[in-house]
N, C-alpha and C positions, 0 to 999 in steps of 0.2 A: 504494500500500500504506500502511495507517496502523499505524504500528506506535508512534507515542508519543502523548497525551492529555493532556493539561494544563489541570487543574479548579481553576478563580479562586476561591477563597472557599471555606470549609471548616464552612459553619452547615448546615443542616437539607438545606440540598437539595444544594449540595456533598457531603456527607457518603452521601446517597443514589446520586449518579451513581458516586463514588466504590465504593460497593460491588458497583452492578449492572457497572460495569466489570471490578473485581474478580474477581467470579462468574462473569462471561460472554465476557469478551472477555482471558482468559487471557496471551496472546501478545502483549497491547497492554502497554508498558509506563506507569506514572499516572507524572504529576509535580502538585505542587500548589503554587500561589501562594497565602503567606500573610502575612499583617502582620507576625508575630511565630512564635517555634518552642514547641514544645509538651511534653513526654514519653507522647503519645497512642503506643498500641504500633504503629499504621503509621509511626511512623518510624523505627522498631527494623529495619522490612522496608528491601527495595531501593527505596524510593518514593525522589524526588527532591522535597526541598523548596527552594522560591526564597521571598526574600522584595522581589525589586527583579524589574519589567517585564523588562531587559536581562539580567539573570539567566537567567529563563527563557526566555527568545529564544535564549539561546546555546544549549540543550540541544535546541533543533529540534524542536518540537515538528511535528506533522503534522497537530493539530484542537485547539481551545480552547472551551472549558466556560465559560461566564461565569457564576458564580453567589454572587457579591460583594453587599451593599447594590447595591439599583438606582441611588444619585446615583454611583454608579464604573465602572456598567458602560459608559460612553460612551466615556470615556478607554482603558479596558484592550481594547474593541472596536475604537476607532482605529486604538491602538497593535499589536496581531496580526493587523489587515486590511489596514492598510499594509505590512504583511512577509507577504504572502499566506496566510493563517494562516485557513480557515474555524471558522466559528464558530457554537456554541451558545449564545445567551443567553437567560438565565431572564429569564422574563416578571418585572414589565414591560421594554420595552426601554431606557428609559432614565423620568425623573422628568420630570413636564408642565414646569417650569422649564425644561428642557435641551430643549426641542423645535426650537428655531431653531438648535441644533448639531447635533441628530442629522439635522436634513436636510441641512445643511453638509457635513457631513465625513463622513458613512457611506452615504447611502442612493448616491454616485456607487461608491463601494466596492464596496457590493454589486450590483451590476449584473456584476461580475466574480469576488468573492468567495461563495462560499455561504454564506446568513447564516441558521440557521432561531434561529424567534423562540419559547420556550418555551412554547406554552401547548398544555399536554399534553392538553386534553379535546378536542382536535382529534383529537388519536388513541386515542381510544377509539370501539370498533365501531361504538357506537350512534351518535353525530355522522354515523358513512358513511351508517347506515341512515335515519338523518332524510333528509336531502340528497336521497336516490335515492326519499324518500317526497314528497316535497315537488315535486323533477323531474318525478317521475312525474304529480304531480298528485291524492297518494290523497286529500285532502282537499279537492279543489278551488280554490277561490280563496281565499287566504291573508287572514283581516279582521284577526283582532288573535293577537298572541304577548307570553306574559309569562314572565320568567326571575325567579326566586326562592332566594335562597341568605341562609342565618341559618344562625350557630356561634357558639359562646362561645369567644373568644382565649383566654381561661388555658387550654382542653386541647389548644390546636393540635399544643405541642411539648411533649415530654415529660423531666422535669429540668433546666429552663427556666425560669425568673423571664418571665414575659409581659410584663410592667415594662420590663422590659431589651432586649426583643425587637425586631427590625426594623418587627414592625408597629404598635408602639405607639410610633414616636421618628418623628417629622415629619423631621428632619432625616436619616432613614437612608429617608426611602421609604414610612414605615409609614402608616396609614391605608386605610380602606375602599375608597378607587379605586382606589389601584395593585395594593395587597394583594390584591384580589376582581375583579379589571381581566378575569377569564374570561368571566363572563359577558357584557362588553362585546363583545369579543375574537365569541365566540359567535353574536349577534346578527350583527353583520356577515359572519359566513360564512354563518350560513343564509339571512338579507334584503339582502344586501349593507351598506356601509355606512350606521350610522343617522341619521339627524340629528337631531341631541338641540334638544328644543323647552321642556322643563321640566326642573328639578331641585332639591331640596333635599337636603342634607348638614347632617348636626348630631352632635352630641358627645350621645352618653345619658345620663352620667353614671354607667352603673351601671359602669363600668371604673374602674381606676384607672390613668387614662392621663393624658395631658397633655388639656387641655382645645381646644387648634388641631387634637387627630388627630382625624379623623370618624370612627365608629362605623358610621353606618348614615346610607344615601342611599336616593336613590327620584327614578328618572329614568323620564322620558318623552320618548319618539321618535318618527318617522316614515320609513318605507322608502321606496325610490324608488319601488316598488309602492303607497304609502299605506296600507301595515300599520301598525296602529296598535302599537308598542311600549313596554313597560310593563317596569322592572328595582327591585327593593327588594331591595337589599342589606346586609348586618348582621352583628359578628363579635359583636355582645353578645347573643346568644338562643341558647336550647337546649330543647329536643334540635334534633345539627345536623337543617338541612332542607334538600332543592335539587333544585328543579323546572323543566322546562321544559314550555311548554303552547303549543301553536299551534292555534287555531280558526279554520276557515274553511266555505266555501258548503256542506262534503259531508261533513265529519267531522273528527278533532278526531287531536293527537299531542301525548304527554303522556309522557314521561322523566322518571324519577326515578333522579336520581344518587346520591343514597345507598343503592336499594336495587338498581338495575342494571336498572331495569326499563322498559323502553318499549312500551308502549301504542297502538297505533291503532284506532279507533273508527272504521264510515265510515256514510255517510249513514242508511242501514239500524240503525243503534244494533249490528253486528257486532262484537263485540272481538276484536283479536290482539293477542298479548300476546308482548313476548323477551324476554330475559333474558341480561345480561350483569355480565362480574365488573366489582367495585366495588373489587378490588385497583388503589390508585396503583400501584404499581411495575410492575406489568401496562401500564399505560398510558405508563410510562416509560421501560419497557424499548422499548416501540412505538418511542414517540418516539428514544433513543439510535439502536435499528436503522437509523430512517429518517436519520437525522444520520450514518451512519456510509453510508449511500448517498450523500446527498448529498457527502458530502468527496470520492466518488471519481467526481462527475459523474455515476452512476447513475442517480438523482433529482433531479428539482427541491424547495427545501424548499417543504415545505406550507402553511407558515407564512410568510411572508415579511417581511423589514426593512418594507416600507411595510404592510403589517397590524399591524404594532405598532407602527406611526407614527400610522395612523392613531389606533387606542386612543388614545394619549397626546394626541392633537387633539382626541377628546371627553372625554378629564379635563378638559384646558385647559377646553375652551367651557363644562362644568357649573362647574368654580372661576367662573369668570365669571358665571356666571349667578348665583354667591350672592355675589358684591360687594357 
């Protein structure tokens, strides 16, 4: 039975779980870990605020939320998986820096621990419906797939100095690969993992950000299959854009995630076309449900610690490549 919840971090996406918990899961009581206390009016409620690990260990939780800056999530994952504590943590799962810790000390963890790894466009319909198109074979043999995502960082968050924000501070995580790490995440579910063979990463300048954050990347890969893969990524362009496009021997599969819309084409030039919501918290609530199976052994997570191990081993390998 889960009946406590304990959400790390209290910025944008903390602040979110926080309320679909709220809304939905009534009976579950929240506790949250923060740096520092607040006068926000959840603490006027029965919410439980800690501000020390050991703190909130005493109050027992029964599932932990990690949604701190990603250079903290390694440590506070540790520290809740060593005291059998399953765990939610927000994408990315840790900073390409910290990759020789996180195979150290968690990924034996989670072999016993339930660990889902946040990357929420897993659970959205259309993901299933690619997969079962691709299994099935509706486009035949798989030649090239290209994943496309551009937004402008000043509207991500709203009341927000973007300046100040986790994705423009190098030191808190920020920048194009981790920030935008879905798309990576993505490819390797539907081609398996990639092997990153090109990349470039550069600063635009049209930000006012520090000049070491990347703005906008542009990798190129290859699947065990020898799909050719193609990723340009970018928080400085607008209007947002975010495309998936898979062509192969017999017709073509084309997602658009801004407008919810997936497309198959097959060899005959036929279109079917579906339509799915473009509501986050739709897609977040999926993901909580499934997180709250997983804590009671229900499910396996979908997501798993070495899927976002992997991720972080081709951030490393593209940082490398622009040495």
């Amino acid at each position: 039975m889960i009946n406590k919840i304990l959400i790390c971090g209290f910025g944008s996406m903390g602040r979110k779980y926080y309320e679909l918990l709220r809304l939905n899961y009534k009976n579950i009581k929240i506790g949250l870990l923060r740096q520092k206390s607040s006068d926000e009016p959840f603490e006027k409620r029965s919410v439980k605020t800690f501000h020390t690990l050991e703190d909130s260990l005493a109050w027992a939780p029964n599932a932990a939320i990690i949604s701190t800056p990603a250079p903290f999530h390694l440590k506070q994952a540790i520290f809740y998986a060593q005291n059998n504590i399953p765990l939610l943590i927000e994408k990315p799962l840790a900073v390409d820096s910290q990759i020789f810790t996180a195979c150290k000390d968690l990924k034996l963890l989670s072999e016993n621990i339930p660990i889902l790894i946040g990357y929420v466009l897993r659970h959205d319909p259309a993901h299933n419906q690619i997969k079962k198109y691709l299994r099935d074979g509706k486009i035949g043999k798989i030649v090239d797939a290209s994943f496309s995502c551009g937004s402008w960082l000043p509207s991500w968050r709203e009341n927000q100095d973007y300046k100040k924000s986790v994705s423009a501070r190098k030191q808190l995580g920020g920048g194009v690969l981790l920030e935008m790490s879905h798309e990576l995440d993505l490819a390797n579910s539907f081609l398996g993992k990639i092997d990153i063979k090109h990349a470039i990463i550069s600063n635009s300048n049209l930000l006012d950000i520090d000049s070491n954050v990347e703005d906008k990347v542009q990798i190129s890969g290859l699947s065990k299959d020898q799909v050719f893969v193609n990723l340009n990524l970018n928080f400085c362009t607008k209007p947002t854009s975010r495309e998936i496009i898979f062509r192969g021997s017999d017709g073509l599969i084309k997602w658009n995630l801004t407008k919810g819309k997936l497309i198959h084409v097959n060899a005959s030039h036929l279109e079917t076309v579906k339509t799915f919501s473009v509501d986050p918290l739709y897609r977040l609530n999926s993901e909580l449900k499934h997180f709250m199976k997983c804590c009671l052994k229900q499910e396996e997570p979908i997501v798993k610690f070495q899927d976002g191990l992997n991720v972080l081993n081709q951030i490393r390998e593209i940082r490398l490549l622009n040495q």
